[in-house]
C-alpha positions in Angstrom: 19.1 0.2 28.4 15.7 -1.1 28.7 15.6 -4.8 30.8 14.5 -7.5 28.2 12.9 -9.7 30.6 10.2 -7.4 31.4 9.5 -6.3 27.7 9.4 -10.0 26.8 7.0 -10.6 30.4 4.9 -8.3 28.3 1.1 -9.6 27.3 1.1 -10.3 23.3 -2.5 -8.1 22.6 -4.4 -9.0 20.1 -7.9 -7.5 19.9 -10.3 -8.9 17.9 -11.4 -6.5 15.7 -10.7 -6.6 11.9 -7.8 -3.7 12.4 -6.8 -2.2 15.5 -5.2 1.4 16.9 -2.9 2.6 19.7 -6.2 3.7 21.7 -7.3 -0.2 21.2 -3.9 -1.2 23.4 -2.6 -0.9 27.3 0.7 0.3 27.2 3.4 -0.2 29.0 6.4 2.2 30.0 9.7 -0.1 31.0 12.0 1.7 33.5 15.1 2.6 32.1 14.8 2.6 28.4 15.7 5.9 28.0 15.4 9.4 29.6 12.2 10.4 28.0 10.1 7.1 28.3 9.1 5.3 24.8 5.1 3.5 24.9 5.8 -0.2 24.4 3.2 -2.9 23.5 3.9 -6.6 22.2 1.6 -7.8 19.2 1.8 -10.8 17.2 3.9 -10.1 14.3 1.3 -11.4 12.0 -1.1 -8.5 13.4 1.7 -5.2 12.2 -0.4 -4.0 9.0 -3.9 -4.4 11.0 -2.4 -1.9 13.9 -0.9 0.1 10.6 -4.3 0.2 8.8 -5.7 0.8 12.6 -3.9 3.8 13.1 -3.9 5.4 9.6 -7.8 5.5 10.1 -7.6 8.0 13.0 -10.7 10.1 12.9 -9.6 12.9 14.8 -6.8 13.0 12.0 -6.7 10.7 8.9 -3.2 9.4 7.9 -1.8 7.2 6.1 1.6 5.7 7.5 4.5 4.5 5.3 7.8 2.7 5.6 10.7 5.1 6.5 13.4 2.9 7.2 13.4 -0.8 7.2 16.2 -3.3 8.3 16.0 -7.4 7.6 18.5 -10.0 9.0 18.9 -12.2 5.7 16.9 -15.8 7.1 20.1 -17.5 6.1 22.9 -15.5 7.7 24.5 -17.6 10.7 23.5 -15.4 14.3 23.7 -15.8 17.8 20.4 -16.3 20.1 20.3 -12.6 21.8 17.7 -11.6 23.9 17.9 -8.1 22.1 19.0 -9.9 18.7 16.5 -8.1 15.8 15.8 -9.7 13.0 13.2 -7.2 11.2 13.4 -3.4 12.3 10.8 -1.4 10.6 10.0 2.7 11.1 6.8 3.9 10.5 6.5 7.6 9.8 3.3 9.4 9.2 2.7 10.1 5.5 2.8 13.9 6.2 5.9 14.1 7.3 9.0 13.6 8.0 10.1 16.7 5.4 8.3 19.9 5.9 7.6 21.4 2.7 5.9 24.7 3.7 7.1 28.1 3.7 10.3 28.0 6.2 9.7 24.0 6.4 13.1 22.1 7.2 13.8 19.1 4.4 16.5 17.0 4.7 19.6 17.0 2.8 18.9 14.0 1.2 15.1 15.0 -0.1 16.5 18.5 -1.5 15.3 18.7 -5.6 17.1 20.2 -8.2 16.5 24.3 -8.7 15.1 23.8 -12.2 12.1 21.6 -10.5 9.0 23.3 -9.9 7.2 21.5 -8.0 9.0 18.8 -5.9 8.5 15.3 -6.2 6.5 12.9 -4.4 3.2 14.8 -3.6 4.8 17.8 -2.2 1.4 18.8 -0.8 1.4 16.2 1.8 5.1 16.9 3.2 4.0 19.1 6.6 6.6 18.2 9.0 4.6 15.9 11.0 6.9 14.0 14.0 4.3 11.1 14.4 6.1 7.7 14.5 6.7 4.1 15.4 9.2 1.6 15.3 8.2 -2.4 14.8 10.9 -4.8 15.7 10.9 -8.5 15.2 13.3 -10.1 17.7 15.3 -13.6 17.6 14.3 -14.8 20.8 10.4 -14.2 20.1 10.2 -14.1 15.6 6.2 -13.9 16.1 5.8 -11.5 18.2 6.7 -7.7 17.8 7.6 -5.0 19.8 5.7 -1.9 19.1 7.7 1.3 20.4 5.6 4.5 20.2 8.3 7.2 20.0 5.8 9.9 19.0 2.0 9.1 19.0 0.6 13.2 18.3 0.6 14.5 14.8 2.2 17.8 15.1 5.5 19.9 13.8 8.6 20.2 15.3 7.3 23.3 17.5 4.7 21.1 19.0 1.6 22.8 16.8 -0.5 20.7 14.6 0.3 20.4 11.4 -2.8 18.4 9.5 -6.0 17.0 9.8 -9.3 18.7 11.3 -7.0 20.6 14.3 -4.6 22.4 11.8 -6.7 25.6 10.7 -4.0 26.2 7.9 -5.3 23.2 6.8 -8.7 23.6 6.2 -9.8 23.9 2.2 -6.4 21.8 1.6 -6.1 18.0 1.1 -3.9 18.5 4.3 -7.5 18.3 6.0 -7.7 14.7 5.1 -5.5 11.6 4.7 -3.1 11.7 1.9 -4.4 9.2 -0.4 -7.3 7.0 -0.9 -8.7 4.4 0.7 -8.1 0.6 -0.5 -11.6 -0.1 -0.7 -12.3 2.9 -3.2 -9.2 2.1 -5.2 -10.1 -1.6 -5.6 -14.0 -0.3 -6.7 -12.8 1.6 -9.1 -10.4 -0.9 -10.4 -13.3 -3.6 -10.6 -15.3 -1.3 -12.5 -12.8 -0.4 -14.7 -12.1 -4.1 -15.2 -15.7 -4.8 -16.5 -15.1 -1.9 -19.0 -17.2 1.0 -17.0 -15.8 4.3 -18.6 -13.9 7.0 -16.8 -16.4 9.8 -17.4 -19.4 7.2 -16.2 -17.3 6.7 -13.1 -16.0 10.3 -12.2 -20.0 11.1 -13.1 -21.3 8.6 -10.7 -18.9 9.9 -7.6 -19.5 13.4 -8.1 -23.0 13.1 -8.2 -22.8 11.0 -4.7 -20.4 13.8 -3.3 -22.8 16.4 -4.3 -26.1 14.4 -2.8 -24.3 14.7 0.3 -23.2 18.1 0.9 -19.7 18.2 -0.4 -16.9 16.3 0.5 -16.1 15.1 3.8 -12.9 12.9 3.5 -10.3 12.3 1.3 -12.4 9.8 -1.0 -14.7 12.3 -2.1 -11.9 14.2 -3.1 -11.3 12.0 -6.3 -10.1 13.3 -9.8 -9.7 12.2 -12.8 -5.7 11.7 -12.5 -6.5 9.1 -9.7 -8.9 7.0 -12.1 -6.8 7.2 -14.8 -3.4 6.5 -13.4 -5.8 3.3 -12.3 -6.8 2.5 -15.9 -3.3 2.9 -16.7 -1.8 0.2 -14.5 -4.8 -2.2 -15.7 -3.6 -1.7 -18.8 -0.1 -2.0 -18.7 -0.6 -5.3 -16.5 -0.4 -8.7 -17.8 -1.0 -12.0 -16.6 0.7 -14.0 -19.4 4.6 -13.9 -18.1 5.2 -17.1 -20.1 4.2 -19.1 -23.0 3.9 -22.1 -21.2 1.2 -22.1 -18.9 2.6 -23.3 -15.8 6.3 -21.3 -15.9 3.8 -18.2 -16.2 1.3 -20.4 -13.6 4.7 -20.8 -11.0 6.0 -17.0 -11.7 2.8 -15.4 -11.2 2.1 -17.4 -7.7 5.9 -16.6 -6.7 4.7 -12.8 -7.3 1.7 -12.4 -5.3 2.7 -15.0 -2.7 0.7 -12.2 -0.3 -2.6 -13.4 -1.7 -2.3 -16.7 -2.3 -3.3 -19.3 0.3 -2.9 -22.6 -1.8 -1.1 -23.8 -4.8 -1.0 -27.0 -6.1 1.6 -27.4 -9.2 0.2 -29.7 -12.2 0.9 -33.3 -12.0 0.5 -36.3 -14.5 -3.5 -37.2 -13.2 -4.9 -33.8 -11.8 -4.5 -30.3 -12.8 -3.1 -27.0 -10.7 -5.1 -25.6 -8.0 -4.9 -21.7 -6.8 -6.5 -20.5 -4.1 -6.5 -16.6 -3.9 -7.1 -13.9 -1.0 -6.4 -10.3 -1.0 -6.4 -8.4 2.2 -9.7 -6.7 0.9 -11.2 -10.0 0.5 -10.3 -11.2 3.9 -11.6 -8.4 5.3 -15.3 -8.8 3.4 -15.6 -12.5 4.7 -14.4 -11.1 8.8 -17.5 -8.4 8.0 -20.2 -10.0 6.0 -19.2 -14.0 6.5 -21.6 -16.3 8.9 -19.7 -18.5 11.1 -16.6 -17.9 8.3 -19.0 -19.2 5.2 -19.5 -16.5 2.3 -21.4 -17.0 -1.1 -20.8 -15.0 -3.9 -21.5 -15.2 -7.5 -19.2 -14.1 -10.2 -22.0 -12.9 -12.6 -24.0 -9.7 -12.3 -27.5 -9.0 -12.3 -28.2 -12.4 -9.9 -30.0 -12.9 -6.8 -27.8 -13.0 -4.0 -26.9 -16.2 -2.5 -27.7 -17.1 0.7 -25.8 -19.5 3.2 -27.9 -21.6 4.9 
């Protein structure tokens, strides 16, 4: 077993870039965690979904990383102060893997579909036995801080070959070339313009035509179809923002449902009515990129002059 006191004698890195990868941290390799030696780094707990974000937008190859496993210590369950006491355990697994869904590919017991399937579910296409993976864990004796362990930082098989992205020649002409999904800044473009009414054609119209001015595609957003924009305009449309008939029970649910973008509330009172204050990730990451000294202006209507902060 690894000795606590010198992962917890650790440096907390933060850089201070918007998001952040492995190659953006010194790592450290503590004697006697195990026979093959694990990469560990400390990072403020706050900072997980920036190294996340940081590492999904690998160039050499694209990813996207999701949850595999995940393990929370309920806030109000009575526990002892451990130095090695966890209370969040989280394993990141890259998005192509763990299941192997090509010819001879190994899937687990668990993930096996039913013979009258065709295809198998949850984009089968994507499922190339990639080993790349990291475990977060939150610990008792330091909750804002977490331990990064990088069991497996290369993006290849189980026989060591790689098995997507720009290094995988079985992969070129596939979507295994790229990452696996979108980018959140297309997917929230597309979702504004769909807000405003643009149509689907005008949109799928507009992207092709940029695609094409630029030589064909060369990453996984220029690789949009029509399914993706319309599986969009679906969840606009079966979204609502009315969960009551009385404004402030529907005011209260909605703010206890995306308590991820909100940064103040203020409930109604007898003299002054309810203030929201709203931030998405996206947002935050626009004012970081574009904001002077933290100030942004923006206008709400279209066709206007841009503001400017003085």
């Amino acid at each position: 077993m690894a000795r606590w006191d010198e992962i917890l004698s650790l440096p907390v890195q933060s850089p201070p870039t918007l998001e952040f990868s492995a190659a953006d941290i010194v790592w450290s390799r503590v004697e006697g965690w195990r026979e093959m030696i694990d990469k560990l780094a400390l990072i403020p707990f706050s900072r997980v979904n920036d190294f996340v974000r940081g590492e999904s937008n690998n160039k050499d190859c694209p990813t996207r990383f999701h949850v595999e496993a995940r393990r929370r210590r309920p806030p109000e369950q009575a526990h002892k102060i451990k130095v090695d006491g966890i209370l969040e355990y989280i394993l990141y697994w890259c998005s192509f893997g763990p299941d192997d869904h090509r010819k001879g590919g190994v899937v687990r017991p668990s993930r096996h579909y039913g013979a009258k399937r065709k295809t198998h579910a949850g984009r089968p296409n994507t499922k190339r036995g990639c080993v790349c993976h990291f475990i977060v864990k939150r610990l008792i004796a330091e909750p804002s801080v977490a331990l990064i362990i990088y069991n497996q930082d290369k993006h290849v098989d189980k026989k060591g070959l790689p098995c997507h992205g720009p290094q995988d020649e079985k992969a070129a002409g596939t979507y295994a070339m790229f990452a696996p999904y979108i980018s959140d800044e297309l997917r929230l473009q597309i979702m504004s313009l769909l807000y405003v009414g643009v149509p689907v054609e005008t949109i799928m119209q507009r992207h092709t035509e940029a695609v094409e001015k630029q030589g064909g595609p060369s990453n996984r957003d220029d690789l949009l179809t029509h399914r993706h924009v319309r599986r969009l305009e679906r969840k606009i449309r079966r979204s609502t923002y009315e969960l009551d008939s009385v404004d402030d029970i529907s005011i209260n649910m909605w703010v206890e449902n995306h308590q991820d973008c909100v940064f103040f509330y203020k409930d109604f009172s007898e003299l002054e009515p309810f203030v929201l204050g709203l931030q998405t990730d996206w947002q935050l990451q626009q004012m970081i990129q574009f904001g002077n000294n933290s100030l942004l202006a923006s206008d709400s209507k279209f066709g206007t002059n841009k503001l400017k902060v003085c």
